[in-house]
N, C-alpha and C positions, 0 to 999 in steps of 0.2 A: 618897557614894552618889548626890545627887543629880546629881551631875556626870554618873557614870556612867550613870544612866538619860538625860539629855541625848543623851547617846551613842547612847545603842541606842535611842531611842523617835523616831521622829521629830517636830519641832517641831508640825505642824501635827495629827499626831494624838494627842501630849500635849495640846493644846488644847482638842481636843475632848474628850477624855477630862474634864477642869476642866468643861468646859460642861457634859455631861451631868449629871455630881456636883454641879453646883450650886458658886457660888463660895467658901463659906465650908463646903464637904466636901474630906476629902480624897479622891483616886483610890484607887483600891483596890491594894493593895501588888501590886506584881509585882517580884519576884527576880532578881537581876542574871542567873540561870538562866537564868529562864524568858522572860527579856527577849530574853537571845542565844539561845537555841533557838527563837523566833517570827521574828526577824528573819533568820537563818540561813536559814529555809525557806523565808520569802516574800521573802528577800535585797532588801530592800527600802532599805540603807546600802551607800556603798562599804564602811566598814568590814566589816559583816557577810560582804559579798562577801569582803574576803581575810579574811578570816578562816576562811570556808567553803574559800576555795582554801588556807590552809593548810591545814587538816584533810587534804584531799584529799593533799596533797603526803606530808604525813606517812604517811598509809598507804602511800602508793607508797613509800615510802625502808625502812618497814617490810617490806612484802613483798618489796623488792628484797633484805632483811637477809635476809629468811630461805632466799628463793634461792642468795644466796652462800654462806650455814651448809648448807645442802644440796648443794650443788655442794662444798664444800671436806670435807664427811663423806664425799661420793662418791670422793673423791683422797686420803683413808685410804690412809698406808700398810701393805701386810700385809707381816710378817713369817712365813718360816717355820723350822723347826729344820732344821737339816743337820749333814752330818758331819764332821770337821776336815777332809779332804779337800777336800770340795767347798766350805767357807769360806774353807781357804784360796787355792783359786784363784781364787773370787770378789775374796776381799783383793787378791791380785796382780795379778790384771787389772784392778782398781779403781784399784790406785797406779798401772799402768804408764799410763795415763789423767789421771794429777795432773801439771800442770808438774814440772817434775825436781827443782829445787829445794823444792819442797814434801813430795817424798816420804818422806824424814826421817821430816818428823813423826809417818809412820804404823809404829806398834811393829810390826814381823812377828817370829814366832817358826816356828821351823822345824816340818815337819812333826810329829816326834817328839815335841816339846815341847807343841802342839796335843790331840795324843794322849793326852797322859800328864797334864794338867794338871784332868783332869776337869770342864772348863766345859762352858757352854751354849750354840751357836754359833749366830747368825740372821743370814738373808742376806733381803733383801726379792725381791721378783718381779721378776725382770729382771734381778737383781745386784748392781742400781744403788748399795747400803749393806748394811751390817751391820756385828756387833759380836761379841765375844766377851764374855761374862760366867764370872768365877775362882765356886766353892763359898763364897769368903769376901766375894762381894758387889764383887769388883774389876773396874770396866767396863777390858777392853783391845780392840786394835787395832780401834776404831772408824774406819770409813771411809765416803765417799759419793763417789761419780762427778761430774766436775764440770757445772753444769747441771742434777742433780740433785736439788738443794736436800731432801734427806732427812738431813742429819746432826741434825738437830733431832729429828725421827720415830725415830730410830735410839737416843738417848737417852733419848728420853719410853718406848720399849720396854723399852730396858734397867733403866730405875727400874723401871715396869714390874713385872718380872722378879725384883727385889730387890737389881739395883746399887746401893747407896751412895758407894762410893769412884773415885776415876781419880786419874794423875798426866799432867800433860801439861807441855814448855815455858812458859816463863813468855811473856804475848804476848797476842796477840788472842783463843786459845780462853782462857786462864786470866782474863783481865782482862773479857772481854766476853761469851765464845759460853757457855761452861759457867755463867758466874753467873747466865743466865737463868731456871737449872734448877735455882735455888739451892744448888748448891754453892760452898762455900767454901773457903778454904785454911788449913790445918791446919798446914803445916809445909814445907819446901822443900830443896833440896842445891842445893849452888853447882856451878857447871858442872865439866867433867873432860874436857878434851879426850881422856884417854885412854877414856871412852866415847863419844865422838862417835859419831853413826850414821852408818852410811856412804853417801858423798856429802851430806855437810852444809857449806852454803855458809857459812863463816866471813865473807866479805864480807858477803853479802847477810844474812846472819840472826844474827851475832853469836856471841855464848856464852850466852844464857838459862840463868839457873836449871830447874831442873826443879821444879815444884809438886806437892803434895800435898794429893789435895781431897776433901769428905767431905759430904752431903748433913746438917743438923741432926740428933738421932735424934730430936726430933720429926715429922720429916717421913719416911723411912725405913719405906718398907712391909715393913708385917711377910709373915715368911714362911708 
């Protein structure tokens, strides 16, 4: 402690302070506090100096935080309900936008099928993503326009909503994009080239398994 007042008092008016008190008095306690809150105001140390200029810094980096927590609440994205129709042509005109090779991986089920399956269908503003949500909680043909970057917004909805489940290729959504969002994998089927989707590049993408993935039911909003 004594060191530390070394610090924050300066030498010449610790001195005087002993003088005043008399040399066989002690000075009268001051608080490592109240040491740096005197010296801070009358900046009377280099130290105290940065140390006032950190403080300073810190609010700026703080208020800069909350700028961006406002700017990135402002870039919310909305979803709204629509009808298979109009999801699915959002779906299509979303994939015919994916490298070609990529389009595979997004499930489309025909109109009909859309129809008659009783989900939940959400397209965001613009088109740019959406998802379909099954009665039993099955997130399908999730999609996002490349550039985009809403397939994340598009799953945080769908949980959301009351998705638990997906199955996707085995790969970077199964290994990386979906575990973020705490889904795990339950169970898997080995590939079948007689379901391959159509235009699926055996060179470039292999034969993946298909996964099978399920949110904890600890975590699974209730309905």
């Amino acid at each position: 402690m004594c060191h530390l007042l070394d610090q924050l008092v300066p030498p010449a008016k610790f001195k005087g302070m002993l003088e005043r008190h008399g040399a066989g008095e002690r000075p009268p306690k001051v608080s490592a506090a109240q040491a740096v809150e005197k010296a801070v105001k009358t900046k009377r140390t280099p130290g105290m100096r940065s140390l006032a200029a950190a403080r300073a810094t810190d609010r700026k980096m703080r208020a800069k935080a909350k700028r961006k927590a406002k700017a990135k609440a402002s870039k919310k994205v909305a979803y709204r309900a629509v009808t298979p129709e109009h999801f699915r042509r959002a779906l299509m005109a979303g994939k015919r936008k994916l490298p070609k090779d990529l389009r595979p991986y997004v499930t489309t089920y025909s109109l009909e099928e859309y129809r008659n399956m009783g989900a939940k269908f959400r397209v965001s503003r613009g088109g740019r993503s959406g998802f379909a949500l099954k009665p039993d909680g099955d997130i399908i043909s999730v999609f996002s326009v490349p550039n985009a970057k809403q397939g994340a917004a598009a799953i945080k909805e769908a949980k959301r909503l009351g998705g638990w489940k997906l199955d996707c290729f085995d790969g970077y959504l199964a290994q990386q994009f979906y575990p973020q969002f705490r889904f795990r994998e339950v169970s898997r089927l080995k590939w079948d080239d007689k379901y391959a989707p159509t235009g699926w590049d055996f060179k470039k993408h292999g034969r993946p398994d298909v996964l099978f993935m399920e949110l904890p039911k600890k975590v699974r909003r209730k309905k």
